[in-house]
Backbone as a ProteinNet text record, in pm:
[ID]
protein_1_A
[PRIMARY]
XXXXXXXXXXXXXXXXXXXXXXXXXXXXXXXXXXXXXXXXXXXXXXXXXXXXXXXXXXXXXXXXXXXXXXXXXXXXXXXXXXXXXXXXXXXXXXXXXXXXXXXXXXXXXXXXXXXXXXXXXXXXXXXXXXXXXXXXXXXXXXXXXXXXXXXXXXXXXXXXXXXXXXXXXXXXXXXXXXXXXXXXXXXXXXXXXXXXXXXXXXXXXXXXXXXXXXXXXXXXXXXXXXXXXXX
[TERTIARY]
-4719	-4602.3	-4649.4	-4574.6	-4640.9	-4580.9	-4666.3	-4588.8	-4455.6	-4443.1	-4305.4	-4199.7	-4270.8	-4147.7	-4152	-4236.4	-4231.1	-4131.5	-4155.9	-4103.9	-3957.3	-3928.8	-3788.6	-3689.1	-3792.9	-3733.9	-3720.8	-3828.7	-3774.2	-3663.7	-3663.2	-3525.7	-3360.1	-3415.8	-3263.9	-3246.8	-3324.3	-3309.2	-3258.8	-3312.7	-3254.9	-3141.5	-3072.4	-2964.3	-2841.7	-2871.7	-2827.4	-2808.3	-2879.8	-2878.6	-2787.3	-2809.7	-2675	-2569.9	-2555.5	-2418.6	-2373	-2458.1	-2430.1	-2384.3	-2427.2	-2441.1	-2257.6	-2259	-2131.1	-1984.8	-2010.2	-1966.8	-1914	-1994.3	-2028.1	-1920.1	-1955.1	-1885.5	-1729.2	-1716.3	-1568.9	-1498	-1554.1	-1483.1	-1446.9	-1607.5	-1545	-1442.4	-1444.9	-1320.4	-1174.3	-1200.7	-1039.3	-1043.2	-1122.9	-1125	-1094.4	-1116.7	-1076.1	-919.2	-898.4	-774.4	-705.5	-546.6	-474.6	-395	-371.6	-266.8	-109.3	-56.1	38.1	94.6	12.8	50.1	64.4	-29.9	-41.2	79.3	129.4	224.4	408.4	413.7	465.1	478.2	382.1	349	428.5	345	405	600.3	600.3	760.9	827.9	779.8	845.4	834	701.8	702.8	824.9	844.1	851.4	1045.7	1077.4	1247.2	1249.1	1115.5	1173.5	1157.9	1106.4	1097.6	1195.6	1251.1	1392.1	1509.2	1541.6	1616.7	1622.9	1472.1	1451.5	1504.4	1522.6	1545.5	1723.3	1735.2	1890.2	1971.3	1924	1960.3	1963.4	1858.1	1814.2	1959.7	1981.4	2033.3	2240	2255.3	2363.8	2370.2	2245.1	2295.3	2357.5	2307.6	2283.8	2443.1	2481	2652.3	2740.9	2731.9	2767.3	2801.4	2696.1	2714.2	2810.4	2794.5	2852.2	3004.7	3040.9	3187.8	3202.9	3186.5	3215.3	3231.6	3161.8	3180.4	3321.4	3335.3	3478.2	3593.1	3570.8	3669.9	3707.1	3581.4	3600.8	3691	3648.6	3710.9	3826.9	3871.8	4038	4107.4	4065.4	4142.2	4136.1	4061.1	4112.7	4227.9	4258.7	4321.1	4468.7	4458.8	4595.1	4645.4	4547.3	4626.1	4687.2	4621.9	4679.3	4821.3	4824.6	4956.2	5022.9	4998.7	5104.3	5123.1	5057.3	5035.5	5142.7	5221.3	5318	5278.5	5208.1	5138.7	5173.1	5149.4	5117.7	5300.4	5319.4	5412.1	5475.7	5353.2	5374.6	5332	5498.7	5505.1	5387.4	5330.4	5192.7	5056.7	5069.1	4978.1	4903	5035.1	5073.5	5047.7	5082.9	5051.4	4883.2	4872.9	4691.4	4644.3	4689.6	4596	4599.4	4752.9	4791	4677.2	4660.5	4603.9	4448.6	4386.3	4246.3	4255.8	4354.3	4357.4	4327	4423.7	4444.4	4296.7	4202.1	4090.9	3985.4	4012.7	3934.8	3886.3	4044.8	4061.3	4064.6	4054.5	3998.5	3849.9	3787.8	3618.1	3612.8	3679	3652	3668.6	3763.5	3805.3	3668.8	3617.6	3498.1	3350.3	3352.9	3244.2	3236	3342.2	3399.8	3398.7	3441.2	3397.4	3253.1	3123.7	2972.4	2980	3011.7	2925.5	2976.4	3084.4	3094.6	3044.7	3029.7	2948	2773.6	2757.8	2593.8	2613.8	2691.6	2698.6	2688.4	2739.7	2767.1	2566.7	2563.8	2378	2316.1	2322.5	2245.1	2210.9	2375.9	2414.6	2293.6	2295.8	2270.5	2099	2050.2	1909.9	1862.8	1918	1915.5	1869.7	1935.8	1910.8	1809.6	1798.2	1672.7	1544.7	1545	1452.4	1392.7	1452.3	1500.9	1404.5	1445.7	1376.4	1258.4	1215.5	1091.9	1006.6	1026.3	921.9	920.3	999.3	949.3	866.8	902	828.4	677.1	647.7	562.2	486.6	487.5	464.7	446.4	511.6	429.6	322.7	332.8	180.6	53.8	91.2	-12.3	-55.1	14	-9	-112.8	-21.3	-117.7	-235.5	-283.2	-406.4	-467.9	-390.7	-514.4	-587.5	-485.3	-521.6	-667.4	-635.9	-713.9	-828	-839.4	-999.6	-1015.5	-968.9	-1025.2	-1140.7	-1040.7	-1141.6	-1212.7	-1225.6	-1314.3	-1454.7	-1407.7	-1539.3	-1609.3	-1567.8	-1667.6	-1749.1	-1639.8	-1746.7	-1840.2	-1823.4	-1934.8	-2058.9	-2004.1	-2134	-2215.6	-2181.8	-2205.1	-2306.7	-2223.5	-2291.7	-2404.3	-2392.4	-2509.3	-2614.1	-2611.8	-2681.6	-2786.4	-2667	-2729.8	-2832.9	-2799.3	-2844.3	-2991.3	-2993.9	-3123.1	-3187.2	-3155	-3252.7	-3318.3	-3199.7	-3250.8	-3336.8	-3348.8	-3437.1	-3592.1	-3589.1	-3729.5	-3765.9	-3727.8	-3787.6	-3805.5	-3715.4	-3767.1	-3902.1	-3916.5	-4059.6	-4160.7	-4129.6	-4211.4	-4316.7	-4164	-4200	-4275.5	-4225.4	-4327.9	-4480.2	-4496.3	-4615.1	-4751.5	-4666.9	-4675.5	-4720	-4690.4	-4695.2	-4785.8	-4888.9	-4994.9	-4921.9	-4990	-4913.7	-4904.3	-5024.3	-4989	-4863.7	-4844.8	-4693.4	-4603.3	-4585.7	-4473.4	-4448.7	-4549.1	-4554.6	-4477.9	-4536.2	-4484.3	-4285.3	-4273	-4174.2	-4070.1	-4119.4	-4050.5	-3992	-4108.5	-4074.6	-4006.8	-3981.2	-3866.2	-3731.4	-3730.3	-3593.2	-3563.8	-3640.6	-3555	-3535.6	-3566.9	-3536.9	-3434.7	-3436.1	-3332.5	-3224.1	-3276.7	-3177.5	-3196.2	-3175.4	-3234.4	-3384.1	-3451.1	-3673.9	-3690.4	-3609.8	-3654	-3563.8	-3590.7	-3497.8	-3522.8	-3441.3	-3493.2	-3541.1	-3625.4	-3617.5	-3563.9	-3486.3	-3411.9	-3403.3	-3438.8	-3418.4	-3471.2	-3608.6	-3700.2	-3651.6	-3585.2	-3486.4	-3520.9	-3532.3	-3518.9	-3379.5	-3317.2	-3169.7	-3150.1	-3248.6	-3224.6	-3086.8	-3193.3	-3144.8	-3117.7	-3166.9	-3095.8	-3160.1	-3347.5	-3379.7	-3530.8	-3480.6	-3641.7	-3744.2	-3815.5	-3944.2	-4091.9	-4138.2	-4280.1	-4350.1	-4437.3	-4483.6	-4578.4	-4631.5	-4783.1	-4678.9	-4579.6	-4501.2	-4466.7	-4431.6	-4361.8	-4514.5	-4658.9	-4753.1	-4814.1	-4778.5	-4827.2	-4740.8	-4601	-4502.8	-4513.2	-4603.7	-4569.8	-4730.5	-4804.6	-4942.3	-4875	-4966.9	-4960.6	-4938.7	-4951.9	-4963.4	-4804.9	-4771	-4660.1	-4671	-4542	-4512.7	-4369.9	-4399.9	-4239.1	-4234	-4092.4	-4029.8	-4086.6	-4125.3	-4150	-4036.4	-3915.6	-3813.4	-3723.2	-3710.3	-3643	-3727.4	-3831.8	-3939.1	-3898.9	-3820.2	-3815	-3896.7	-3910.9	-4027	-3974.6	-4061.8	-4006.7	-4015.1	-3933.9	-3991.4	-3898.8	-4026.4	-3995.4	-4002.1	-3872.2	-3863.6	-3882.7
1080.4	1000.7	872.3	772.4	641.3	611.6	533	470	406.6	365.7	331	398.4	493.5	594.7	709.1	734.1	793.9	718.1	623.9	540.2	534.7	492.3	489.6	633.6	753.8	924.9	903.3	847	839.7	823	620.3	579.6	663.7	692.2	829.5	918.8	962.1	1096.8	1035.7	916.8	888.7	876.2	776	708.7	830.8	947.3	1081.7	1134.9	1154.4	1156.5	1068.6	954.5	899.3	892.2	957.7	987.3	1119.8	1196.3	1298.8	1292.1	1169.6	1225.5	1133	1039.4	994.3	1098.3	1174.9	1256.8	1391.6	1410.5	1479.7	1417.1	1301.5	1201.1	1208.1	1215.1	1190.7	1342.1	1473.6	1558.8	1585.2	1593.3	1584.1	1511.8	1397.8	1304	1394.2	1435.5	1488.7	1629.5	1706	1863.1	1794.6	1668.9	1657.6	1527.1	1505.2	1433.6	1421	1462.7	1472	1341.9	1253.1	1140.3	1196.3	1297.1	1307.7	1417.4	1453.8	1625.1	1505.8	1405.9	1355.1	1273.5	1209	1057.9	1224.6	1315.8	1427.4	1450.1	1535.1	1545.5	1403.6	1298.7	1216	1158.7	1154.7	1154.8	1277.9	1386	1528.7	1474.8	1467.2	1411.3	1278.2	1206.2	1093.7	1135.8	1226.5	1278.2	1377.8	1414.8	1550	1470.6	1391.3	1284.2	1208.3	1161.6	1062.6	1213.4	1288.1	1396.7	1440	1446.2	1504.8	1367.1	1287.1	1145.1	1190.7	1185.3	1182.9	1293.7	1389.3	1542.2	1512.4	1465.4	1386.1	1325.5	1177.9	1114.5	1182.7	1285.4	1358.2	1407	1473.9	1567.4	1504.4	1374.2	1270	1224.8	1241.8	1184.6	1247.2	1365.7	1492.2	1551.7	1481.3	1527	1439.1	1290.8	1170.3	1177.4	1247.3	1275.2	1397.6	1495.9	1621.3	1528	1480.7	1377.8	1332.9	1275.8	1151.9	1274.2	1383.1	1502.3	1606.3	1542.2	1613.8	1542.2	1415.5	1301.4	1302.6	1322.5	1278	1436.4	1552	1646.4	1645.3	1614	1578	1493.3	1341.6	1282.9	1339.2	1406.8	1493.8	1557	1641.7	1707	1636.8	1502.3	1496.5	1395.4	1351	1284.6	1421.9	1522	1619.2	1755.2	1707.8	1828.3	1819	1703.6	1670	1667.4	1615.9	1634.6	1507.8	1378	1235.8	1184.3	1124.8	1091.1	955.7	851	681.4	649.6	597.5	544.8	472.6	381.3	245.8	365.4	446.9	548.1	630.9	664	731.5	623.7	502.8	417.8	376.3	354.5	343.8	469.1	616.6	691.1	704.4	677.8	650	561.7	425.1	343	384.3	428.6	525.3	590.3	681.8	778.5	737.5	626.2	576	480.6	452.1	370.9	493.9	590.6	720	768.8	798.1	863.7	741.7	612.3	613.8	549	548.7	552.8	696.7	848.3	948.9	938.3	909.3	870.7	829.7	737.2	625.1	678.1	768.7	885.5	972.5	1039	1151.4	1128.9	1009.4	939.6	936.5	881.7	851.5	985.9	1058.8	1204.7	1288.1	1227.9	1286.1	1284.9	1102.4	1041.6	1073.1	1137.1	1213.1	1315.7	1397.4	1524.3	1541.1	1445.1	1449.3	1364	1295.1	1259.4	1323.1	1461.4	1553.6	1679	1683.8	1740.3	1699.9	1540.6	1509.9	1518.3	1481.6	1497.7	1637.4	1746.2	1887.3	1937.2	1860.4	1902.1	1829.7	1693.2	1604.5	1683.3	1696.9	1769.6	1915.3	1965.1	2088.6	2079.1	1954.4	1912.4	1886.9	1797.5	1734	1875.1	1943.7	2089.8	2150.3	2150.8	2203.6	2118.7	1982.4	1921	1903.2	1961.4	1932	2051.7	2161.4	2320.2	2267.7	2236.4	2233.2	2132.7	2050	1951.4	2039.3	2096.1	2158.1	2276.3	2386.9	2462	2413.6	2301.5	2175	2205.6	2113.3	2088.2	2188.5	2297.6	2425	2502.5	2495.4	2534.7	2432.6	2261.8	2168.8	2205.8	2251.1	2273.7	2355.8	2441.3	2573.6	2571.7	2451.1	2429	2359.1	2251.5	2135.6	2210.6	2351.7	2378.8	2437.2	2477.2	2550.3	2383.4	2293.3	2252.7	2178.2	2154.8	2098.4	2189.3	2308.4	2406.2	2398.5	2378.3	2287.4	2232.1	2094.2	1986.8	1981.2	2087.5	2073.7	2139.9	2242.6	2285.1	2215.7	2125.5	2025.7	1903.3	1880.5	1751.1	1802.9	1946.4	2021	1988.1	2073.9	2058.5	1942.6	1815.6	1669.5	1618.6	1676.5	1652.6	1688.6	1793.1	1884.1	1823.8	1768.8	1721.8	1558	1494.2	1381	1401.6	1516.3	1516.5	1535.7	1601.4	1654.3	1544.3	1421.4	1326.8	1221.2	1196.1	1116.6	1154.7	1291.5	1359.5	1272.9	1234.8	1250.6	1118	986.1	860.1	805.2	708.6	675	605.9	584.3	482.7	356.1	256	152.8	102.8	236.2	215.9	228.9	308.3	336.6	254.9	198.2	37.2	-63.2	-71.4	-200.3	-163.7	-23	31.4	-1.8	22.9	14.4	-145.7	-208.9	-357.4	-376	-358.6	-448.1	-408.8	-267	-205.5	-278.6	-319	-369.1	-507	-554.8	-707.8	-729.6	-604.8	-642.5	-555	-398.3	-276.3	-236.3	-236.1	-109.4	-222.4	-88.3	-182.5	-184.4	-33.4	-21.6	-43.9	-148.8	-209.2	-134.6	-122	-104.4	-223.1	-226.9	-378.4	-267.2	-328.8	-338.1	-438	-453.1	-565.6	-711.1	-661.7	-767.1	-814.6	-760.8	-849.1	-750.8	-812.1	-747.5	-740.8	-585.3	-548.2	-578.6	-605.8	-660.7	-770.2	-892.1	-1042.7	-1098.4	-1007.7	-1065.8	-1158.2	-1165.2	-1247.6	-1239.7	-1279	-1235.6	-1240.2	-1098.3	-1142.5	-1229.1	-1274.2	-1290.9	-1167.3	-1233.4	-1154.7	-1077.2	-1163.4	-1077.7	-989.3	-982.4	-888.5	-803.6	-776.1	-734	-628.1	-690.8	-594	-488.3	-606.4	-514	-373.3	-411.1	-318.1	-191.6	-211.3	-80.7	19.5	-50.6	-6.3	97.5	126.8	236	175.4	48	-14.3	-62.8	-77.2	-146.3	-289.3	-343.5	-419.3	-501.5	-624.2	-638.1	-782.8	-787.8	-899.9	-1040.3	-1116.4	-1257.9	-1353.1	-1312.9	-1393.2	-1331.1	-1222.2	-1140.6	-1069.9	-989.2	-968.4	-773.8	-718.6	-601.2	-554.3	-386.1	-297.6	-322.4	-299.5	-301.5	-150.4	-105.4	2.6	11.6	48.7	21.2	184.9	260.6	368.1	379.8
-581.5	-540.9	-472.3	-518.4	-441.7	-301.1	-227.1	-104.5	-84.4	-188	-168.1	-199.5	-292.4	-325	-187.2	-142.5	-17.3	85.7	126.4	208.2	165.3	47.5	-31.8	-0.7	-29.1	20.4	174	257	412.3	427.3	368	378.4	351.7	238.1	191.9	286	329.9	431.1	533.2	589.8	717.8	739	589.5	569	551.8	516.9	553.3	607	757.5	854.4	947.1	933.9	965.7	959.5	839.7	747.9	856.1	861.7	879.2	1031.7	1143.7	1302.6	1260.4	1156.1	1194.3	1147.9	1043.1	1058.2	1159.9	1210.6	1364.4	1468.4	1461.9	1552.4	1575.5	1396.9	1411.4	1389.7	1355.1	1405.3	1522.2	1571.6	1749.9	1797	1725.2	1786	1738.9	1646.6	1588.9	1693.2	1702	1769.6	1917.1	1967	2159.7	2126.5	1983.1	2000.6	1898.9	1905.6	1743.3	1804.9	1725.6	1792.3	1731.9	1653.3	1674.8	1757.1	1753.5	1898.9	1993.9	2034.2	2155	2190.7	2032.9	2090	2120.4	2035.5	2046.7	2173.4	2222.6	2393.3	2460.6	2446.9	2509.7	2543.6	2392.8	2410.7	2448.2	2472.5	2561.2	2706.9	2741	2896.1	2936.9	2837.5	2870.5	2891.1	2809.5	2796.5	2912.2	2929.3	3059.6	3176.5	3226.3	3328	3324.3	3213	3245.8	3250.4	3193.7	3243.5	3366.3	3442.3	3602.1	3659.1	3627.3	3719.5	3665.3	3571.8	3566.2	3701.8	3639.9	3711.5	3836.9	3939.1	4020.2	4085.4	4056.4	4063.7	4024	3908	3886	4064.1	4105.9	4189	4359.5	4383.2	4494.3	4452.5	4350.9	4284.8	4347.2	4296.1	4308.2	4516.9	4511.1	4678	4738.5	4714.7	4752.9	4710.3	4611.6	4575.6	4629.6	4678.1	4758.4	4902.3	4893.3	5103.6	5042.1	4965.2	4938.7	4944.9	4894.2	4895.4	4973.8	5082.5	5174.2	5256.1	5328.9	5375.6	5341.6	5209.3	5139.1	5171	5159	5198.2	5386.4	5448.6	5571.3	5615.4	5579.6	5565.3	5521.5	5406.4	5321.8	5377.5	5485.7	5590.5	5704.8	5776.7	5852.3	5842.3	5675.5	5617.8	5603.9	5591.2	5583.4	5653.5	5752.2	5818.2	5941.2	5891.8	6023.5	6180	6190.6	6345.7	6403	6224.2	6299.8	6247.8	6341.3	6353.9	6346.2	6377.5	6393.8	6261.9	6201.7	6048.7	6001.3	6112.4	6113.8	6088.2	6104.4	6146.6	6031.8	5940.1	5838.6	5723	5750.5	5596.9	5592.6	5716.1	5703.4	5704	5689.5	5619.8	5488.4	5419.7	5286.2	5225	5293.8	5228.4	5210.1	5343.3	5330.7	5196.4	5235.4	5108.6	4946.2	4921.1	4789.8	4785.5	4855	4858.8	4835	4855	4847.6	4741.3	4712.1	4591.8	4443.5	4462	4367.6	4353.9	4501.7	4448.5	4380.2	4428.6	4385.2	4206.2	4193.4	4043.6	3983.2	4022	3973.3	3948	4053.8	4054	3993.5	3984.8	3847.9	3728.3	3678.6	3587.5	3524	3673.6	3625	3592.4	3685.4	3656.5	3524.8	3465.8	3361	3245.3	3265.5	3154.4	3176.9	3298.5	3297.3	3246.4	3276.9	3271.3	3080.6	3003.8	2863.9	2823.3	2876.2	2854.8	2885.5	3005.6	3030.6	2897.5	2890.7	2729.5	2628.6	2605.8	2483.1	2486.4	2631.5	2651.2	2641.8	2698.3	2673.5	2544.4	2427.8	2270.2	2223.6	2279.2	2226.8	2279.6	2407	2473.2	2405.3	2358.2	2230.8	2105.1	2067.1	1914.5	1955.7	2077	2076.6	2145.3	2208.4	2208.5	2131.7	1996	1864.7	1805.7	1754.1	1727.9	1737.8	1917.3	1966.4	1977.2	1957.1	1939.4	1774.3	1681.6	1558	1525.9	1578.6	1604.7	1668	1752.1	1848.6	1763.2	1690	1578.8	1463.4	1431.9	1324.4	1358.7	1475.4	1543.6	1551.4	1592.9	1629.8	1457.6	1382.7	1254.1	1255.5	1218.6	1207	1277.6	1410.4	1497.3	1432.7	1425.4	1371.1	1212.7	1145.7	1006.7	1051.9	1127.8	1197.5	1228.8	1292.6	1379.7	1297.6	1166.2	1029.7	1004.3	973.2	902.1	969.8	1123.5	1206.3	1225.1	1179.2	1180.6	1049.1	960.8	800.3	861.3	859.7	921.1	972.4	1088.2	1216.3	1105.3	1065.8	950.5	832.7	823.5	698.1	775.6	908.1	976.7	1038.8	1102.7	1081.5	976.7	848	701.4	728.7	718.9	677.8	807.4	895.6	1013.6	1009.5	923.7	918.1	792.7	692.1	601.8	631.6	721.4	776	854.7	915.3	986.3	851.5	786.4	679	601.1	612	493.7	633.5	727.8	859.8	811.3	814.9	810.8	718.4	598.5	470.6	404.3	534.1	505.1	616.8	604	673.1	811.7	907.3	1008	977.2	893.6	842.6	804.9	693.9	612	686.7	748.3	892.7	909.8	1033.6	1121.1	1016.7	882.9	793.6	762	732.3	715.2	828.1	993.1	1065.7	1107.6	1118.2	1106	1053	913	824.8	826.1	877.2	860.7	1039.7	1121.8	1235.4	1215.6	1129	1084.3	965.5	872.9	744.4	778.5	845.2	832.4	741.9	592.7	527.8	477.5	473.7	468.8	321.2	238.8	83.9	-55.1	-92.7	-212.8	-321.8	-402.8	-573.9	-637.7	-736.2	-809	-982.6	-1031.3	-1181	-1218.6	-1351.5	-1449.5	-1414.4	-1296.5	-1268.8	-1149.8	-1066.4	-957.3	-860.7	-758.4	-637.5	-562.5	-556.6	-538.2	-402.1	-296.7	-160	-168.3	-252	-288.9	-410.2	-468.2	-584.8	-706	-626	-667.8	-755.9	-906.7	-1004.9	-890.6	-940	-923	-1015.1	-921.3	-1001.5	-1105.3	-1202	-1265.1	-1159.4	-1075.5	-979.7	-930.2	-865.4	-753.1	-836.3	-933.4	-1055.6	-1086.4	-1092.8	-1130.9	-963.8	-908.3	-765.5	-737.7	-736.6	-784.5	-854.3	-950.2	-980.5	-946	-930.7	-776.8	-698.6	-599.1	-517.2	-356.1	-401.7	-278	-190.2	-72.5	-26.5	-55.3	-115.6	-174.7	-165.8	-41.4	8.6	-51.7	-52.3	-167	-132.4	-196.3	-124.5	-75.5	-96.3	-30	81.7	16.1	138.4	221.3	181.8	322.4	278.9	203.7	207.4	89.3	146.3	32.1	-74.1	-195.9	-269.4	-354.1	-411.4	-495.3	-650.8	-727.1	-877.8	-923.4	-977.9	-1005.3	-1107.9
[MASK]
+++++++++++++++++++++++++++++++++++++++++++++++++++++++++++++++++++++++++++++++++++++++++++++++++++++++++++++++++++++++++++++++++++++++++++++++++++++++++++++++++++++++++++++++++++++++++++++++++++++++++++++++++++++++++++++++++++++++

């Protein structure tokens, strides 16, 4: 096997390896985050928090019109409880009264129109924990296959690890060193050449590069600077 075809098998393996840790990458990402369980979740929190603020605020209503009814049945009694007697006396509790009773009116009113949004949030609130219980189901099915095939994976990224040492083994340090250089200057170090061209760039080779090429020797492009290898 020649050097460059060695070097060329490095390259594949590595480029596999990479494949493989990015793979890795992004299950994990899916097994610690589903974005629709999450935006799910989120709009549950986001309806049970404006509900606790409603309820909240229903109940602070609620109290504030029991004071007004309390106040106005005091008053009722003492317009009719015959005790008070001075006509002047009697029309300014009337007038209390009728100022009373209809903030009470006004209040009875909000709270009814909560009391019917508490309703309607009650059922929304309803849908979105189903909703959100079948996302989370989703997801758990989803980890569940996720974590087979990261075990795959981890599996396969081993193999391709031990035969990356295998093939290190296998190639002089010269070639390495020349290997490593170019792949930190181009990113990938080993081209194909077809149909006389070097697949880096694109660009004929010489007849000499073209005979060195198919030698045993490393052999990097004269324009682009990468290996070359002729299969």
């Amino acid at each position: 096997m020649s050097l460059a075809k060695r070097v060329f098998d490095l390259q594949q393996i590595e480029l596999s390896i990479q494949d493989h840790v990015k793979q890795l990458e992004a299950m994990d990402l899916r097994i610690r985050h589903n974005d629709q369980f999450e935006q799910a979740e989120s709009a549950l929190k986001s309806a049970e928090n404006e509900r606790a603020g409603l309820e909240k605020r229903y109940k602070e209503l609620d109290a504030e019109a029991e004071a007004l009814r309390t106040q106005l049945g005091q008053i009722q009694d003492k317009l009719y409880g015959g005790k008070i007697k001075n006509p002047k006396e009697l029309v300014g509790y009337e007038q209390e009264a009728t100022l009373i009773k209809s903030g009470l009116d006004k209040k009875d009113d909000v709270l009814l129109d909560m009391m019917e949004k508490l309703e309607t949030d009650k059922v929304a609130i309803k849908k979105l924990k189903d909703v959100c219980k079948s996302a989370g189901d989703a997801w758990e099915s989803e980890k569940a296959e996720l974590k087979v095939q990261v075990d795959k994976v981890r599996d396969e990224f081993k193999q391709l690890e031990k035969k990356r040492g295998e093939m290190l083994a296998s190639i002089d340090r010269d070639t390495l060193a020349t290997y490593e250089a170019v792949k930190g200057r181009k990113g990938q170090a080993v081209v194909k050449v077809e149909q006389g061209r070097c697949l880096g760039c694109r660009v004929t080779l010489s007849v000499s590069e073209m005979q060195h090429a198919r030698g045993n020797a490393i052999v990097t492009c004269g324009n682009c600077g990468r290996i070359l290898y002729l299969s």
